[in-house]
N, C-alpha and C positions, 0 to 999 in steps of 0.2 A: 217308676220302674225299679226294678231291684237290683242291685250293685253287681256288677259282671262277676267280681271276684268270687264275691259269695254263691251265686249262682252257679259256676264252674265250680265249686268247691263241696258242692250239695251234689249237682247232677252226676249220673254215671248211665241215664237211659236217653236217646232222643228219641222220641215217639211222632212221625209224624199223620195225618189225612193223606189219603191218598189223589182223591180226586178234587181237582184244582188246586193243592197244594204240591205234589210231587208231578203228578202228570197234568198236563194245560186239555182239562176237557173242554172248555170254552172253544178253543180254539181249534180242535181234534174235531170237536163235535159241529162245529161252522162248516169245516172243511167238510164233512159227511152231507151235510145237508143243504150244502151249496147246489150240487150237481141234483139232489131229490126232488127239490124244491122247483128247478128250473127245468125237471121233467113231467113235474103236475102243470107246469105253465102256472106256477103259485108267482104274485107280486112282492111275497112276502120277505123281508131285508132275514138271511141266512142267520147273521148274528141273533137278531132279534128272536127270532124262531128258538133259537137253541136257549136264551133268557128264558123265556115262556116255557118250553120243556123243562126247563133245571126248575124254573122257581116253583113250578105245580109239581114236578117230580118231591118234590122238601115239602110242601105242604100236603102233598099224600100222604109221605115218612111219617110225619109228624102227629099227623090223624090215626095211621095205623098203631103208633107207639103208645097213645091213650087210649086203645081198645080195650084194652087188657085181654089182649085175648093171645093166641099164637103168633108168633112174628110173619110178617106176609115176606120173602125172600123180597131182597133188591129189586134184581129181575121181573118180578111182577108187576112191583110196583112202578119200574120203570114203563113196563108193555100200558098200563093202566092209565100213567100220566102222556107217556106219545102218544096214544090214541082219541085222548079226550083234547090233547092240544089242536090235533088233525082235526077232528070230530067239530071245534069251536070255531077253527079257520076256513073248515069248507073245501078242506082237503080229504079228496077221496083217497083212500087207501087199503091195500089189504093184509093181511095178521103177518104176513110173510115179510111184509113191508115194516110193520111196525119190530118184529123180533129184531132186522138186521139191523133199523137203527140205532134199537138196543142194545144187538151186539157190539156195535162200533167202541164201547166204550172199554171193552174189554183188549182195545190193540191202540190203547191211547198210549201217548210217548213224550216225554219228562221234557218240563221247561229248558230251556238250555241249558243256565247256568247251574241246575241241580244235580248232575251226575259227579262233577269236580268237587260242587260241595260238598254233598253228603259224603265224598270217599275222604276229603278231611275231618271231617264231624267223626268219623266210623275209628279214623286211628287213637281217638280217645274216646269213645263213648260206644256203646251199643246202640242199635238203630233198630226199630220196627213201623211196620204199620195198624193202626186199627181206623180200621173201613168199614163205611154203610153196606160193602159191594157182600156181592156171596161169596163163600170158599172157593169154589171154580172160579168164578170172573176172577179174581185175585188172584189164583192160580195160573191161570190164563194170559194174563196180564203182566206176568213176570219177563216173558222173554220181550214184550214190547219196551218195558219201561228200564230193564237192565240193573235196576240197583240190587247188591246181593244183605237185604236188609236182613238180621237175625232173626226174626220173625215178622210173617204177617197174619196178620189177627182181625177175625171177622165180626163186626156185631152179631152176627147169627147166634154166638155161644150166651150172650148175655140177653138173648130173645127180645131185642127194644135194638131202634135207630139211636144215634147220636141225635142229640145232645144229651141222652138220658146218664143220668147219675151212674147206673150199673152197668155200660159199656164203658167207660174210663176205668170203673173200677176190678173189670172182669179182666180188663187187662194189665194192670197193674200186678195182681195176683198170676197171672199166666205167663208175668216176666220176673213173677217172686220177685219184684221191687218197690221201695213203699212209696207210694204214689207223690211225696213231696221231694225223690229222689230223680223223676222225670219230669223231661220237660217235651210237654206237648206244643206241635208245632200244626199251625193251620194258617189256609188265607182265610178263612172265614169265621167271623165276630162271634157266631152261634156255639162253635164247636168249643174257643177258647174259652168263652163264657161257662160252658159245661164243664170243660176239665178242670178248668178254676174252680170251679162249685164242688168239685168231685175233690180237692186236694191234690190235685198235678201243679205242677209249674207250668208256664204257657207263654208260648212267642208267637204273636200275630205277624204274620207276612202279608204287608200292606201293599200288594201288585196294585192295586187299585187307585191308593190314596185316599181311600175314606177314612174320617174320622170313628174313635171307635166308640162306640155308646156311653154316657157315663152308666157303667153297671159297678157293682159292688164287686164284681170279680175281673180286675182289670189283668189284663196282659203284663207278664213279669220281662218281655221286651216285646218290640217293634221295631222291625226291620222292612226292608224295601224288598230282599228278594234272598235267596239263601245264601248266597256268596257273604250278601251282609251278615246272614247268621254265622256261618263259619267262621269267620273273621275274627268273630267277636269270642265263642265259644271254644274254638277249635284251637 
């Protein structure tokens, strides 16, 4: 990992993901689908349910991003992934049903300890987001999650999901600062690996506790949660 000093000495951007790294979808999204789930009369564990929608929701992204074709908005691809999860488990449902669960994620709301930290992180550094979500949901999602970040920034402008190369870099450019000047922040292994490839700095926030892959683009720290970022950064 790279020397705090130096790293404080470089950065002047924190760039973080929005979903599961500032706001807890995991657990937003359990709570939605706690009460859904136990009115289909489904046997299915709430948590588990919302794994299986995230993880097919990411392997949708990820297919759409090597199309080459037009970027398919979040939002579809979300309606696309709850429906084929429903569709697998034998949950009947209808389109009405599938939107609002997709809405849910748009009134998702910030881990605890993340609103104290980021407002320390923010008296030395500039803050933004760049999100898989669309400009509305993003928009939308502001008065839920309360941080007054200096920009949020959609992969929509760079026409590809995260992890792709040209969403780190569209945003880089979009905060006119050079990309080894910010430090991207995510809980997820995928995204830091991306913006390590892209030329960002990158802190993995390990809520998890998993190990992080040996890849050739390792995380420039690892922390437990962002109070620990702050701490260190701030």
């Amino acid at each position: 990992m790279t020397d705090i000093a130096t790293l404080k000495a470089e950065i002047t951007l924190c760039m973080f993901d929005q979903y599961g790294t500032v706001v807890d979808m995991q657990g937003g999204l359990r709570a939605v689908a706690a009460p859904f789930l136990k009115a289909k009369g489904s046997t299915i564990d709430p948590n588990a349910f919302v794994t299986w929608w995230r993880r097919t929701h990411f392997e949708n992204s990820m297919i759409d991003a090597l199309l080459d074709h037009p970027h398919t908005p979040y939002r579809e691809i979300g309606h696309l992934s709850v429906r084929q999860v429903m569709d697998r488990a034998g949950i009947r449902h209808t389109e009405d049903e599938v939107r609002a669960l997709v809405a849910a994620i748009e009134r998702l709301t910030c881990f605890p300890e993340v609103p104290a930290a980021l407002a320390r992180l923010h008296t030395r550094y500039k803050l933004a987001v760049l999100s898989n979500g669309d400009p509305d949901m993003l928009e939308a999602a502001k008065k839920y999650h309360g941080i007054p970040f200096d920009a949020v920034i959609s992969v929509d402008e760079a026409n590809a999901f995260k992890p792709h190369r040209a969403t780190y870099l569209m945003a880089a450019r979009r905060m006119d600062t050079p990309p080894h000047r910010i430090l991207f922040v995510a809980n997820h292994e995928f995204d830091c690996v991306g913006a390590k490839a892209a030329g960002l700095r990158t802190a993995f926030v390990d809520r998890r506790r998993r190990p992080f892959a040996r890849w050739p683009h390792q995380p420039d720290l690892i922390v437990k949660d962002m109070t620990e970022l702050a701490e260190l950064m701030a």
